[in-house]
C-alpha positions in Angstrom: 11.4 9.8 28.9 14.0 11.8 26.7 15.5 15.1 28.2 13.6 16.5 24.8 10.3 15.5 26.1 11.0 17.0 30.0 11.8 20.2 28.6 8.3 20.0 26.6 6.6 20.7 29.6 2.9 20.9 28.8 3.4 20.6 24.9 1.3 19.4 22.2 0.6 15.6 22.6 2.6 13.5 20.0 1.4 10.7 17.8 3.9 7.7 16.5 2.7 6.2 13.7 4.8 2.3 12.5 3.2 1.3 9.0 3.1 -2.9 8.7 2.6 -3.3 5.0 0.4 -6.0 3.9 -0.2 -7.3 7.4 -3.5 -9.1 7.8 -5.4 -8.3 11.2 -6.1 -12.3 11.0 -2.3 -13.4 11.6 -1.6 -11.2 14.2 -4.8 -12.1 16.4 -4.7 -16.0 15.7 -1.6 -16.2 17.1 -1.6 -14.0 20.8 0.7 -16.2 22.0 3.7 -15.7 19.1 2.8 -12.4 19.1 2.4 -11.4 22.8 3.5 -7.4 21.9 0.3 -7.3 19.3 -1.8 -9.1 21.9 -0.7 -6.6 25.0 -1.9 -3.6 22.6 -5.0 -5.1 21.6 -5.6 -5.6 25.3 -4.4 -2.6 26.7 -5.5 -0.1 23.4 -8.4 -1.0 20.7 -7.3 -3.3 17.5 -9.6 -4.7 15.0 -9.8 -5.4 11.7 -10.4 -2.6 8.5 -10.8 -2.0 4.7 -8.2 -0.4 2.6 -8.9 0.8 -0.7 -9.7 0.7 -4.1 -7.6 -0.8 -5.5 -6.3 -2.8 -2.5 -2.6 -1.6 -4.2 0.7 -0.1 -1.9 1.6 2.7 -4.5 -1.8 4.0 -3.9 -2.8 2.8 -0.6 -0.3 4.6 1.0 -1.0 7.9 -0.6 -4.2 7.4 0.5 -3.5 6.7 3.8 -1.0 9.6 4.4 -3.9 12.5 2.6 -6.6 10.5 4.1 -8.1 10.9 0.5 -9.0 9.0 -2.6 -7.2 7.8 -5.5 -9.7 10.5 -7.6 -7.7 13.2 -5.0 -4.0 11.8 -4.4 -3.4 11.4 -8.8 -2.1 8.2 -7.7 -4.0 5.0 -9.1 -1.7 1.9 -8.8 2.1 1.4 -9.7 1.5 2.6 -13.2 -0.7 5.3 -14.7 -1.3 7.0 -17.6 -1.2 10.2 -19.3 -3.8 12.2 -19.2 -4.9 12.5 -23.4 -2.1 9.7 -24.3 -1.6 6.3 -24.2 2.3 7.5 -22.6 2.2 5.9 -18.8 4.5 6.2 -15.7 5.5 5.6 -12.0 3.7 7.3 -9.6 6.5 9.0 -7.6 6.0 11.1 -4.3 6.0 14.5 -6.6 2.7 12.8 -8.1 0.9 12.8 -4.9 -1.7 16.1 -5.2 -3.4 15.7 -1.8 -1.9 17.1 1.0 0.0 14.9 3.4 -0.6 14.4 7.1 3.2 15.6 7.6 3.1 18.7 5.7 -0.1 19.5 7.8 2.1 19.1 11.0 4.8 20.7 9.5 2.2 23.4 8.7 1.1 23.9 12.2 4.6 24.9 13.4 5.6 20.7 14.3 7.7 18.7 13.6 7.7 15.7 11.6 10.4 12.5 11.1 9.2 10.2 8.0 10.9 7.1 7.2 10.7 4.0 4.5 6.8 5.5 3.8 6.6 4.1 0.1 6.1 6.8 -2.6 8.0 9.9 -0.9 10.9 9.8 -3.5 12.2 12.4 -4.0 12.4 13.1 -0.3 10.5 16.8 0.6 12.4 19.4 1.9 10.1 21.3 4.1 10.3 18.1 6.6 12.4 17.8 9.8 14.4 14.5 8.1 12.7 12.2 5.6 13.9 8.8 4.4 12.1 7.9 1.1 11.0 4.1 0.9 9.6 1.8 -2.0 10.6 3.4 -5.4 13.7 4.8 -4.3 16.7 4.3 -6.4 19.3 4.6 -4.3 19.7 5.6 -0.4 22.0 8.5 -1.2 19.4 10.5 -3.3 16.2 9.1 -0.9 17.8 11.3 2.8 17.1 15.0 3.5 18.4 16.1 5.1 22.5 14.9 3.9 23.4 13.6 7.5 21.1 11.2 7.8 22.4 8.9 5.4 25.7 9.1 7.5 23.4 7.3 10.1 21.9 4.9 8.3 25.6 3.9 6.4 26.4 2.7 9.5 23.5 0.8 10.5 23.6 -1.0 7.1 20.0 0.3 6.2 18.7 -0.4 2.8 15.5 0.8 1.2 13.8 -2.6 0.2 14.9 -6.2 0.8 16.1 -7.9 -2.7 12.5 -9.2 -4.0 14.7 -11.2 -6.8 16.0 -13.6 -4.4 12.0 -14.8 -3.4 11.7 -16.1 -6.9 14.1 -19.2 -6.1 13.0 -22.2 -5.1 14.9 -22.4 -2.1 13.9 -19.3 -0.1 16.9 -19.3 2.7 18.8 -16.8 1.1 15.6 -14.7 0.9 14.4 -15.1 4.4 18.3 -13.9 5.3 17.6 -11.1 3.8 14.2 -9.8 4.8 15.8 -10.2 8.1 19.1 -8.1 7.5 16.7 -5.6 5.9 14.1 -5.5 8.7 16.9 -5.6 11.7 18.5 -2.4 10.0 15.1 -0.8 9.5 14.5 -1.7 13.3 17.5 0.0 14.4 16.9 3.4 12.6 13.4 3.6 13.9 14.8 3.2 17.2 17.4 5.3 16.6 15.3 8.7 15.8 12.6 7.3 18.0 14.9 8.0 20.9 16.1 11.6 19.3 12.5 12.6 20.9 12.7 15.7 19.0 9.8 14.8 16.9 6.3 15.5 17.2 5.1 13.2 14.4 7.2 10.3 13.8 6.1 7.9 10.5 8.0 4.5 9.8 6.5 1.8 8.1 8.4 -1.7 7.9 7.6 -2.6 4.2 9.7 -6.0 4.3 6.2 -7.7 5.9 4.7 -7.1 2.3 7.5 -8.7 0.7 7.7 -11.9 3.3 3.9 -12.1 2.8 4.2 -12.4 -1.2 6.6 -15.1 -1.2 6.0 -17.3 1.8 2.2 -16.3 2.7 0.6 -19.5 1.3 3.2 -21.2 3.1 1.3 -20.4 6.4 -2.2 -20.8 5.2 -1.5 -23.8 4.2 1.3 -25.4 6.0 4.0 -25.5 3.7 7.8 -25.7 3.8 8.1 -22.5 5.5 5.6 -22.2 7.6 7.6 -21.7 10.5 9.9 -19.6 9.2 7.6 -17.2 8.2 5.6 -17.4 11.8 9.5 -16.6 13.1 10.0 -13.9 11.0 6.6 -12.1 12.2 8.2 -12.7 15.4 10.4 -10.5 15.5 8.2 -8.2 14.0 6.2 -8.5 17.3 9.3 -8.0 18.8 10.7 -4.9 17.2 6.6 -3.2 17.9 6.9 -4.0 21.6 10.3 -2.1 21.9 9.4 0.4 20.5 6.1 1.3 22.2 8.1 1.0 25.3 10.7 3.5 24.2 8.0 5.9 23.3 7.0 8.8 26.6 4.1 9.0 28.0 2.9 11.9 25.7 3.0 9.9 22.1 0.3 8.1 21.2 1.3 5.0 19.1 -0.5 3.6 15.9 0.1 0.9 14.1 -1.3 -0.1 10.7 -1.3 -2.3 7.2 -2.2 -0.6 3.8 -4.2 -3.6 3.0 -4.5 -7.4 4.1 -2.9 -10.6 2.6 -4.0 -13.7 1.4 -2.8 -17.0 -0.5 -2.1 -16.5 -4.3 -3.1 -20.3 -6.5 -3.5 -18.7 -9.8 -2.3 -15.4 -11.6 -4.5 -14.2 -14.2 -3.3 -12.1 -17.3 -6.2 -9.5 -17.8 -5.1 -7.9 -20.9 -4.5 -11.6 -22.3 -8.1 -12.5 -20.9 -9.3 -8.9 -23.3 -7.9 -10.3 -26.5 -9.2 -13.9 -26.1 -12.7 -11.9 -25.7 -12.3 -9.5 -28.6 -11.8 -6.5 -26.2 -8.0 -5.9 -27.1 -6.2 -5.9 -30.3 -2.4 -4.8 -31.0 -1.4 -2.7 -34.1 2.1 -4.6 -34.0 2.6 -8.6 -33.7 5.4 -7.3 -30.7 3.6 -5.1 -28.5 5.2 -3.8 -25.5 3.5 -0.9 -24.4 0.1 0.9 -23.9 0.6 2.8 -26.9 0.7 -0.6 -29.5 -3.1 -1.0 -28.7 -5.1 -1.4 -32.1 -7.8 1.3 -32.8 -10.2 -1.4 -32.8 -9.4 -1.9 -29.1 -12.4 -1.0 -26.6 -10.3 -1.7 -23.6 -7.4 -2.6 -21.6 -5.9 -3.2 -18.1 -3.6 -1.9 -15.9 -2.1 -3.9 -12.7 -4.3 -4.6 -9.8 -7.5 -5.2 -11.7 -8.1 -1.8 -12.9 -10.3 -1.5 -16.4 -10.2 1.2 -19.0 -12.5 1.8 -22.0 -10.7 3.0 -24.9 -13.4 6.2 -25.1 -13.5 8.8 -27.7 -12.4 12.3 -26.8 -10.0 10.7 -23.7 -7.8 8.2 -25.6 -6.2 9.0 -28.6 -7.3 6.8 -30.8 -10.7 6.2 -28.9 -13.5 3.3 -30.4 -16.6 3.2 -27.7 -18.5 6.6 -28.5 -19.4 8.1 -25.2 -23.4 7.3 -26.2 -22.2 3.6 -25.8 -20.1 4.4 -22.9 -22.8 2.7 -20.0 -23.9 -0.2 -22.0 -20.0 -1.2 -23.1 -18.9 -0.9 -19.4 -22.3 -2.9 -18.4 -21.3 -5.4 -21.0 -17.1 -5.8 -19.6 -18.2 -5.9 -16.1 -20.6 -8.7 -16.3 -18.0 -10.7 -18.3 -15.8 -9.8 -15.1 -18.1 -11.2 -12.8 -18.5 -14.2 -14.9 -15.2 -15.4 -15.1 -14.1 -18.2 -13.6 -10.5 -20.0 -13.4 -9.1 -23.3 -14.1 -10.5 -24.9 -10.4 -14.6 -23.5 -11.9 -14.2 -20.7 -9.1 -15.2 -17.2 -9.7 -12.2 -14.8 -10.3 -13.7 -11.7 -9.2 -15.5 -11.0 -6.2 -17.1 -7.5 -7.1 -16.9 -5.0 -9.8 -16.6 -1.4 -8.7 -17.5 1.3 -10.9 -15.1 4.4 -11.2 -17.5 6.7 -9.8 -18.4 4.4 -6.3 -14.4 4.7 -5.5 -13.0 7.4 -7.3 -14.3 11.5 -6.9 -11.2 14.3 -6.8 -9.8 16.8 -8.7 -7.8 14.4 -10.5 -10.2 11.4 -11.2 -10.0 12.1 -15.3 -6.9 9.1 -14.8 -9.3 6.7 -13.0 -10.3 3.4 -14.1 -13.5 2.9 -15.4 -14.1 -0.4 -13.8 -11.9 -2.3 -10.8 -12.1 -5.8 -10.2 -11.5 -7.1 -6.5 -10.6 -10.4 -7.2 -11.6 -13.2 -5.6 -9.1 -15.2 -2.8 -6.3 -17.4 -4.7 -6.6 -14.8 -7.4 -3.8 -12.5 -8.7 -5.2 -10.0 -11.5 -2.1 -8.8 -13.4 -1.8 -6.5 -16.8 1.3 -6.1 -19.1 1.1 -6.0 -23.2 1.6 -9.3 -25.0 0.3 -11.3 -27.6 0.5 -14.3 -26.7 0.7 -16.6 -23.5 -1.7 -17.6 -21.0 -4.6 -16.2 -19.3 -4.2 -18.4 -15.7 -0.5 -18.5 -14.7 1.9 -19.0 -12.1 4.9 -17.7 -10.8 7.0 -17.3 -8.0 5.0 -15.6 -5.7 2.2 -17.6 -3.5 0.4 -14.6 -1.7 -1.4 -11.8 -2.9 -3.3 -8.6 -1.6 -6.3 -8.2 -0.7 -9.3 -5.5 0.5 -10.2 -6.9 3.5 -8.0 -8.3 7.0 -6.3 -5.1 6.9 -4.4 -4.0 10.5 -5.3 -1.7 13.0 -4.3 -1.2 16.6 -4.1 2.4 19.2 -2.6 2.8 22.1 -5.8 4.2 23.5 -8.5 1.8 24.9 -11.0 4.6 24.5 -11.6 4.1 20.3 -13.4 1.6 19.0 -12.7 0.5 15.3 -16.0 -0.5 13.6 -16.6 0.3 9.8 -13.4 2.0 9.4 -10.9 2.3 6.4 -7.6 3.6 5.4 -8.9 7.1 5.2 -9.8 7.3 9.0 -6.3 7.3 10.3 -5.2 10.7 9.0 -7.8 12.6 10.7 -7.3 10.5 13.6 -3.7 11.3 13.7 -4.8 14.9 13.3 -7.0 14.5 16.7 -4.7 12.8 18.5 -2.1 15.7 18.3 -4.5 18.6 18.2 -4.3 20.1 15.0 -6.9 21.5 13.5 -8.5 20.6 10.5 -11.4 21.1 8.5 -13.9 17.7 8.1 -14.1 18.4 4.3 -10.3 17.8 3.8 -10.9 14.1 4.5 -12.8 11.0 3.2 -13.1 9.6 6.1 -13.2 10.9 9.9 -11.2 10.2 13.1 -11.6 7.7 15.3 -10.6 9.7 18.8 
């Protein structure tokens, strides 16, 4: 316990939240004996498995998770989104986040709050004790507020994301080096402002999981040529969680968590391709590169993971389904959806969710009309060409998915049943006594 801490006295209780991205609850509980640090806080707090959200996505699950809102509230929809009134898109950055985040609630209420590597936060906010922005970040000098932290992290060699490029070779030794180089430095500044104890919140997700998972996930499933190095890697992932819980004091309450669950990847399939094989996309040019070089004949299109859009009149531009046609055209694409099937005979999709099941907000006039959850060993990817492929593959041999997603609390008094990515912000909330109203959430805490 940290001289910070004895001087608290009677304080507010604290809450440490460590983010796993793309964990699946499955790996970590198969396996108590590799992962003995997961297993002790399973047995000595509650862990089980959750949902994340639609779509199962990290650019907008982890909005989500830090409002504790919907993608119809947070403006964020996937890694690309569109204009509203345009066929102009763009990356989601943290400014594009409308819903309120759990930290600027503690910050709010007179805390304070340490937030580092949490994907979308770049550029990093001001109002924050220190912030580290993760995914998206260009570079580490423009991602640190405040200017002496990035004297810290220099010297511990952090980087903001371990070099996905090097996962698309064959041989994935150089790869594996660096998820761990990028995962021992991320490691070391957790620990580093952990032990600062002058935090009341303290947010750090290890996003290098997500990465391993992509390129060596099918590997484990399935017992391939690095099968063990990926089981080694997640041990020292166990590792780094059980040194950390022990250097938290006695009044933090630790959480851990994935954004959504993994599973193996056998076919990518190119949805927008998939749209002009069924008549449902056309391109005005023979070169198309972008959103904008749809036809007008065009009733819809796809962006990345799985998310549908009519091309409507009065919302596009250059809309062709009337909005009198709008239920029946939408009725029509999503039983196509759930009627495709890929080059084994298996279905693609699992379900089709309608825009107005997942998405309500403020800012749902962005959302997708339809979102397909694809089936396991299916990838569902967009981009703008006019020719290749519907069923691919590439490098990567794991892929997201809805379900298997992570949850453990230091607190054996919870119990996780029926809960989502929306829950944990409230819980959070409980857990260090701030008050909050039940209508700023979708979902409610688990304390």
């Amino acid at each position: 316990m940290g001289l910070f801490d004895r001087l608290r006295g009677e304080d507010d209780p604290r809450v440490a939240f460590i983010g796993v991205d793309g964990v699946p609850y499955s790996l970590l509980a198969e396996h108590p004996e590799r992962f003995p640090n997961f297993a002790a806080l399973a047995a000595e707090g509650t862990a089980g498995e959750i949902s994340s959200i639609v779509p199962p996505e990290s650019s907008a699950c982890w909005p989500a998770l830090t409002t504790g809102v919907n993608p119809g509230s947070t403006g964020v929809y996937g890694f690309q989104d569109r204009e509203v009134g345009t066929y102009e898109t763009y990356v989601p950055m943290g400014q594009d986040v409308q819903a309120t985040r759990i930290w600027d609630r503690v910050t709010d209420a007179g805390r304070n709050a340490t937030v580092l590597n949490v994907p979308v936060t770049f550029p990093p906010q001001r109002n924050v004790q220190r912030m580290v922005s993760g995914f998206l970040s260009p570079e580490l000098d423009a991602a640190c507020h405040p200017g002496s932290v990035q004297a810290d992290l220099d010297a511990m060699d952090y980087r903001i994301d371990v070099n996905p490029k090097l996962g698309h070779d064959e041989d994935k030794t150089a790869f594996i080096e660096d998820a761990h180089e990028t995962i021992d430095a991320r490691f070391e500044a957790f620990s580093h402002y952990i032990q600062k104890d002058d935090w009341d919140l303290f947010m750090g997700v290890f996003m290098t999981t997500d990465r391993v998972n992509h390129f060596l996930f099918k590997d484990y499933e399935r017992d391939g040529e690095y099968a063990e190095e990926f089981l080694a890697f997640y041990e020292v992932v166990d590792e780094y969680i059980g040194r950390l819980r022990e250097m938290l004091p006695d009044d933090v309450t630790l959480i851990v968590a994935s954004d959504h669950g993994f599973t193996s990847l056998d076919h990518e399939v190119h949805c927008n391709r998939w749209l002009t094989e069924e008549g449902w996309l056309t391109y005005r040019t023979d070169e198309p590169e972008g959103l904008d070089d749809i036809a007008d004949d065009t009733r819809a299109y796809s962006f990345i993971p799985g998310r549908f859009y009519l091309n409507l009149e009065g919302r596009e531009p250059r809309g062709s389904v009337s909005p009198e046609d709008y239920d029946d055209v939408r009725d029509e694409l999503a039983e196509q959806l759930r009627s495709l099937t890929g080059p084994d005979g298996n279905p693609v999709v699992d379900r089709v969710v309608e825009k107005e099941t997942a998405f309500r907000g403020d800012h749902d006039e962005i959302a997708p009309d339809l979102v397909a959850i694809p089936a396991n060993g299916f990838d569902l990817k967009s981009g703008f060409a006019n020719e290749g492929p519907v069923f691919d593959t590439g490098p990567r041999n794991g892929m997201h998915s809805f379900d298997d997603t992570s949850l453990y609390i230091d607190d054996p008094d919870v119990e996780i049943d029926d809960v989502d990515l929306f829950d944990i912000a409230p819980t959070i909330l409980e857990y260090m006594d701030i008050e909050y109203r039940r209508g700023d959430f979708d979902g409610a805490s688990l304390v």
